[in-house]
C-alpha positions as MATLAB code, in Angstrom:
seq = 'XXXXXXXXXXXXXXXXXXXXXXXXXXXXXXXXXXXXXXXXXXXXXXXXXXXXXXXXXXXXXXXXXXXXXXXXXXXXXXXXXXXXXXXXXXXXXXXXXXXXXXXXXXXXXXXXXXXXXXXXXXXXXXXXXXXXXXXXXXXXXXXXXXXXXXXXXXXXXXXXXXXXXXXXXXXXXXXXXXXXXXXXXXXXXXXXXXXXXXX';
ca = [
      41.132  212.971   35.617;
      40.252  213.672   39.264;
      36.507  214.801   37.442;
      35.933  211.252   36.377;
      36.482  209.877   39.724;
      34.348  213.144   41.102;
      31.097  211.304   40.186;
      31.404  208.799   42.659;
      29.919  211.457   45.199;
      26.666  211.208   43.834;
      26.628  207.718   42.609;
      23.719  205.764   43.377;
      24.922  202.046   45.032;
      24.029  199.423   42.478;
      24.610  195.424   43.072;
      27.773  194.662   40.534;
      27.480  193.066   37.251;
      23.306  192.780   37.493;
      23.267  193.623   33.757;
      24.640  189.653   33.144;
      21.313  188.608   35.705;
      17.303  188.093   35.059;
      16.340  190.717   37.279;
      12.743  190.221   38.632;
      10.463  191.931   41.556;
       7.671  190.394   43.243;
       5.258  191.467   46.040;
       4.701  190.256   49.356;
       0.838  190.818   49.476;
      -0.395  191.665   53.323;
      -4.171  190.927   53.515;
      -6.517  192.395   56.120;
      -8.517  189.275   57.738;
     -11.502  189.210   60.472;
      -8.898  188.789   63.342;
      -5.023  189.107   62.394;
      -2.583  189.917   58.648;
      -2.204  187.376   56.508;
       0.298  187.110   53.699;
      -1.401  185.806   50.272;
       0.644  183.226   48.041;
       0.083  181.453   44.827;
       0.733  178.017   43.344;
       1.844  178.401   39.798;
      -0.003  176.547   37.033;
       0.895  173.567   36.153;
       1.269  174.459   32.126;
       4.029  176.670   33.224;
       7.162  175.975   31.604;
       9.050  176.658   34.333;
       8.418  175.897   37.832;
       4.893  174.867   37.765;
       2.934  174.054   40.648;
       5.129  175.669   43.032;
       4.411  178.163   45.143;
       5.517  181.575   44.647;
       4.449  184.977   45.476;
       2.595  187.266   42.565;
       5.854  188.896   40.627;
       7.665  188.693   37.405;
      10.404  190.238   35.045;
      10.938  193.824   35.155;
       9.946  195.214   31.901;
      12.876  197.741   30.074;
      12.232  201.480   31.538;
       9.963  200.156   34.360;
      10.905  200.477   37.907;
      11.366  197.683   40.397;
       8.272  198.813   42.406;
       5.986  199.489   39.566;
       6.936  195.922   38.106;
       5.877  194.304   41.077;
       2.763  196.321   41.315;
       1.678  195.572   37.679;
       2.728  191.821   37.551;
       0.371  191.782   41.439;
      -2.431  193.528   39.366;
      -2.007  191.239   36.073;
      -1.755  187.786   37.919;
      -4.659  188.232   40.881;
      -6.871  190.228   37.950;
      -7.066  193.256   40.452;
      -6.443  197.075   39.688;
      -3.437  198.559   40.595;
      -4.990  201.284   42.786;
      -6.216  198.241   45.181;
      -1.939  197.947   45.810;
      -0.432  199.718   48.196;
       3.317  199.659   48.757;
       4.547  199.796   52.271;
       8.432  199.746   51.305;
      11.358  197.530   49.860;
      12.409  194.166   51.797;
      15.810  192.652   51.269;
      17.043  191.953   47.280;
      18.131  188.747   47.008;
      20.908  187.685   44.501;
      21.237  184.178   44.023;
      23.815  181.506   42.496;
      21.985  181.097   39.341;
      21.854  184.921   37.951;
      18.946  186.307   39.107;
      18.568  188.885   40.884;
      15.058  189.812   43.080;
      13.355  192.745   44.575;
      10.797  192.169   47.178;
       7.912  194.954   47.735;
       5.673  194.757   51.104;
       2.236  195.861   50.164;
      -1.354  195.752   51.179;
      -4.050  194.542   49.120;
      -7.711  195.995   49.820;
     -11.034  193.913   48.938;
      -9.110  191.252   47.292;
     -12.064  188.649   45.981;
      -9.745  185.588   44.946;
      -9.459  186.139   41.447;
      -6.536  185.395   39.372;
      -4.987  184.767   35.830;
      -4.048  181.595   33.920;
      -0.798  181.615   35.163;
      -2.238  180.897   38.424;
      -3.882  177.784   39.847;
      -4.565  178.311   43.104;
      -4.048  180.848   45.731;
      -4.043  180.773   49.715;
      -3.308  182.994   52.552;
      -1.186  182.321   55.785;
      -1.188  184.284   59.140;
       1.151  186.027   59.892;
       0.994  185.015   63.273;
       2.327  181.273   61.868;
       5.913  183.300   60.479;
       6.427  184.976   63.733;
       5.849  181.886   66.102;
       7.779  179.548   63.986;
      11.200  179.432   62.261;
      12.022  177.575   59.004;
      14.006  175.021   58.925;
      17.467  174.928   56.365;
      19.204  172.595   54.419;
      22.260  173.736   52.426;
      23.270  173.252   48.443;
      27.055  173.581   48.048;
      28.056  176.038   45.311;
      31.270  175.206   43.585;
      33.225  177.243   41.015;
      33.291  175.142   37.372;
      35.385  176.897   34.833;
      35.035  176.245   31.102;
      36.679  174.512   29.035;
      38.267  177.711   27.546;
      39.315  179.498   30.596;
      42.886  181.124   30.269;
      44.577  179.093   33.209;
      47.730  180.214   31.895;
      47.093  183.856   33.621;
      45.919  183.228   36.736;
      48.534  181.484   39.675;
      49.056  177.930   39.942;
      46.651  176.997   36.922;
      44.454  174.247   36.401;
      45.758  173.217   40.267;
      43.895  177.026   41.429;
      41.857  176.050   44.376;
      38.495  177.946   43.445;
      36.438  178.896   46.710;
      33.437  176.865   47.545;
      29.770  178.562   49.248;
      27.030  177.364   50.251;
      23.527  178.330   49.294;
      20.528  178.367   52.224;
      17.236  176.475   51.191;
      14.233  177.337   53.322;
      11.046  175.389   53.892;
       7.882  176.736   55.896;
       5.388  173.744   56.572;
       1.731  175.165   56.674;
      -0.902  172.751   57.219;
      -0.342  170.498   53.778;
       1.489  173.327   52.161;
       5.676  173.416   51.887;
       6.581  176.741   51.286;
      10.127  176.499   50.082;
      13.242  178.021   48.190;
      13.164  181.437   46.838;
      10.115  181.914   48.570;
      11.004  181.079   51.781;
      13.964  182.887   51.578;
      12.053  185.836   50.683;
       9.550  185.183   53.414;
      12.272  184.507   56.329;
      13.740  187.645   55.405;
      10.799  189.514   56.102;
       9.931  187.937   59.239;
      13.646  188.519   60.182;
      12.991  192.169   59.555;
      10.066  192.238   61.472;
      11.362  190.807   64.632;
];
């Protein structure tokens, strides 16, 4: 028996459940301009089923036996139409799990002799300095997250029934205002997290 519980030793740390969650990975591309960084975002196309015209940064759904950091290194390559060699991975920024079942893992990587190119999932693209992140804070509004059981949850087994007060959370939006651009949501999120890092 004590060999089953043995294995912990060597157990890699996981984030529970993430086999019920869309798991995704995207990059934060770092671009080299004349006179400071710069991190490089995209608007979404607007025949996107979901969530078009909002800005994201290049990423996607990690394919079945593929890595985290290769998935955001081919989804980079696929949507800015560059080769994957012209990626290079600095290291892993915070994973962020959200209310709605998805789960994402940000890569920090360079991108070398980037042209503007990209894919028909893209409409647009644009680049920021990194100077703007580090001289000025986002500012946060808040969604509440409440627990809504289903009709067919067992309220006989759990204390005090249908009266069970459920705890209630609440969920951080971000927004970055960049000239006529609002940088917001997941993205922000993923971008203040960053910045927080850095500083």
């Amino acid at each position: 028996m004590l060999d089953m519980i043995s294995k912990f030793k060597n157990k890699a740390v996981s984030i529970s459940d993430s086999d019920h969650y869309n798991e995704s990975s995207v990059l934060i591309p770092i671009l080299e301009g004349e006179n400071n960084l710069c991190l490089l975002y995209e608007i979404r196309s607007e025949n996107l089923k979901n969530q078009p015209n909002e800005i994201c940064f290049p990423g996607g759904r990690i394919e079945k036996g593929e890595s985290k950091e290769n998935a955001a290194i081919r989804e980079t390559a696929e949507e800015l139409l560059i080769a994957t060699e012209s990626i290079e991975v600095i290291g892993a920024s915070d994973i962020l799990v959200t209310p709605f079942n998805t789960i994402i893992y940000p890569y920090i990587g360079t991108v070398k002799d980037y042209k503007g190119t990209f894919n028909n999932e893209v409409k647009e693209v644009f680049t920021v300095p990194l100077s703007f992140f580090l001289s000025s804070d986002p500012f946060c509004h808040y969604i509440d997250v409440n627990m809504q059981p289903r009709e067919d949850f067992p309220y006989d087994l759990i204390q005090r029934g249908m009266d069970y007060k459920w705890a209630k959370g609440r969920y951080p939006v971000y927004f970055y205002v960049f000239d006529s651009r609002v940088i917001w949501g997941i993205t922000a999120r993923i971008t203040y997290d960053f910045i927080r890092n850095i500083k």
